[in-house]
C-alpha positions in Angstrom: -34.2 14.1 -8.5 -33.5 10.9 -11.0 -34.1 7.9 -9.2 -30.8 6.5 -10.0 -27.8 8.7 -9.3 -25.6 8.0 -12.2 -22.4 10.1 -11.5 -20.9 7.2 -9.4 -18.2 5.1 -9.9 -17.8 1.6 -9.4 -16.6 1.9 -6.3 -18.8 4.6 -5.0 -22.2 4.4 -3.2 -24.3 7.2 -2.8 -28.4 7.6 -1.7 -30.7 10.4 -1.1 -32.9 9.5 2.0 -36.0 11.1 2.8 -36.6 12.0 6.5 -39.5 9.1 6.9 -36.5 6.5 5.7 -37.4 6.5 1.8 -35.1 5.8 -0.5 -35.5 8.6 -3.2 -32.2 8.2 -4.6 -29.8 6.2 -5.2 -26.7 4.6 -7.2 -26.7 1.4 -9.3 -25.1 -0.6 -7.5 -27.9 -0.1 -4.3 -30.9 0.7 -6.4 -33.9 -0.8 -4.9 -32.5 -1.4 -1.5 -33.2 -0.5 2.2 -31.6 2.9 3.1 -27.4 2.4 4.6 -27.9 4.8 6.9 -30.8 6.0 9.3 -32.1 9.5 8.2 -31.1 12.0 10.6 -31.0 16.0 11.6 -28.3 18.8 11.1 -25.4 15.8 11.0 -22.6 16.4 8.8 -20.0 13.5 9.2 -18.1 10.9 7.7 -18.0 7.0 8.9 -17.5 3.5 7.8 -20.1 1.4 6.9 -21.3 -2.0 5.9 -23.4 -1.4 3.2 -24.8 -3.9 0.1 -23.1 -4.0 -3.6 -24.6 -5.6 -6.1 -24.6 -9.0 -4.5 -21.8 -8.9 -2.3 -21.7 -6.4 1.0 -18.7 -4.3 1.4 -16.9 -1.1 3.7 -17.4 1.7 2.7 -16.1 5.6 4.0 -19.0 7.4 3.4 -19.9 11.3 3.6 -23.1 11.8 5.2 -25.0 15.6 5.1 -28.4 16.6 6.1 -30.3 19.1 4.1 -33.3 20.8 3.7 -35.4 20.6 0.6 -38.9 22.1 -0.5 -39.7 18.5 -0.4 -38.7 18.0 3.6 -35.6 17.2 5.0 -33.4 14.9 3.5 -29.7 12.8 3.8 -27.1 12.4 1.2 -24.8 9.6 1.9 -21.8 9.6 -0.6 -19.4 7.0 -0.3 -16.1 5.2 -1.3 -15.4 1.6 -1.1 -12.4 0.5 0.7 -12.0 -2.6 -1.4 -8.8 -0.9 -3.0 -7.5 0.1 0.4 -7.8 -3.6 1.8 -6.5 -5.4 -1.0 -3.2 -2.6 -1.1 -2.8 -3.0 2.9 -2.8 -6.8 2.2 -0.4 -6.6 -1.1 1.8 -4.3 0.9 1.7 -7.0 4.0 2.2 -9.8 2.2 5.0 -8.1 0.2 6.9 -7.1 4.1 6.0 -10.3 5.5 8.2 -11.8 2.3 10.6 -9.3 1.7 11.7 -8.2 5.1 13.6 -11.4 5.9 14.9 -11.3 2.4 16.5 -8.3 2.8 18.1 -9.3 6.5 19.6 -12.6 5.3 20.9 -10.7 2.4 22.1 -8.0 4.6 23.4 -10.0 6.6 25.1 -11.9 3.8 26.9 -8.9 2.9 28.1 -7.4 6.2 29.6 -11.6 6.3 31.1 -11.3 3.4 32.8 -7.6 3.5 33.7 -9.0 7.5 35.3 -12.0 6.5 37.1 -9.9 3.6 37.9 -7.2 6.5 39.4 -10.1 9.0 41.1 -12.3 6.8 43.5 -9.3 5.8 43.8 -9.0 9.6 44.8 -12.9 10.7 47.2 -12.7 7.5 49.1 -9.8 9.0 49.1 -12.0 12.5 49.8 -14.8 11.0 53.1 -12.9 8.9 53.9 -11.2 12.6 54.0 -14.5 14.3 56.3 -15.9 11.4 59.0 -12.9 12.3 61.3 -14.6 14.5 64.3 -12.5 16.7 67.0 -13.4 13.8 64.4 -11.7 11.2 63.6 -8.6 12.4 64.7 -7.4 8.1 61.2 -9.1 7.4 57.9 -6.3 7.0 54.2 -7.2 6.2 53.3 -7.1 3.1 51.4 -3.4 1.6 48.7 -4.6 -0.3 48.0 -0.8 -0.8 44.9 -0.1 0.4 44.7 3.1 3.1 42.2 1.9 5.0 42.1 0.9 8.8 43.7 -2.8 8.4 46.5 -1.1 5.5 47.6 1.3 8.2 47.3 -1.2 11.1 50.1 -2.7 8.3 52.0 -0.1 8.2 52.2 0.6 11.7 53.7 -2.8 12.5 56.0 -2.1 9.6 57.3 1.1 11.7 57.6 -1.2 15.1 59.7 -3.6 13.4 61.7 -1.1 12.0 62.6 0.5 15.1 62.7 -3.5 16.9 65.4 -3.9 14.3 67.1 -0.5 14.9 67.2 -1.6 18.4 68.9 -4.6 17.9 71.8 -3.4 15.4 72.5 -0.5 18.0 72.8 -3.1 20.7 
């Protein structure tokens, strides 16, 4: 077994531990250093940990696996840091904490705007209605030619002053 276990990445960990808490193993980052987990027997787990890198200390998810060697019993401790995972929780927080009300004001913004469009056809068919005195019952709402819920609202009103003004002439 090499006493540094180069197949790591940057962002890994990893250690061999004897059974009497030796260090035989162990990646560059945590060469030389005290072992980041206390030997134990027939474990097979995963947990996070606080462990040293380089000159900093960091969280790691680490893999932890007992075995038995001609040597004595040993643990392999293979982690992961979770540097990546903190900094893209925190990106991804910051980026909600920002972008969440951006997107109700400009949803809001919008349901305003196609509201106001919506109502303002409605107050000016009021506002036409009210002008229609009991000597102009001739007069009809303008069609602006839309088939939605405000056109046939027009187009309804248009049918009750028809009959208003059929009612009068046959009077």
């Amino acid at each position: 077994l090499p006493a540094v276990l180069r197949n790591v990445n940057d962002d890994g960990v990893a250690q061999v531990i004897a059974g009497d808490g030796r260090v035989l193993a162990a990646s560059p980052n945590i060469r030389g250093r005290w072992p980041i987990v206390a030997p134990g027997r027939d474990r097979a787990e995963r947990r996070t940990i606080r462990a040293p890198d380089d000159n900093a200390t960091e969280t790691y998810r680490v893999w932890l696996q007992d075995a038995s060697t001609p040597d004595g019993e040993v643990t392999v401790v293979v982690g992961s840091s979770l540097e990546a995972v903190h900094e893209a929780t925190g990106t991804l927080r910051r980026s909600l904490v920002i972008g969440t009300p951006l997107v109700v004001v400009a949803l809001a913004l919008v349901i305003w705007l196609a509201l106001g469009t919506a109502l303002s056809r409605l107050d000016r068919i009021r506002a036409e209605v009210d002008e229609i005195g009991h000597d102009e019952l001739g007069l009809r709402i303008a069609d602006d030619g839309r088939r939605d819920e405000v056109g046939r609202l027009a187009a309804t009103m248009n049918r009750m002053l028809a009959r208003g003004e059929s009612s009068v002439q046959a009077q």
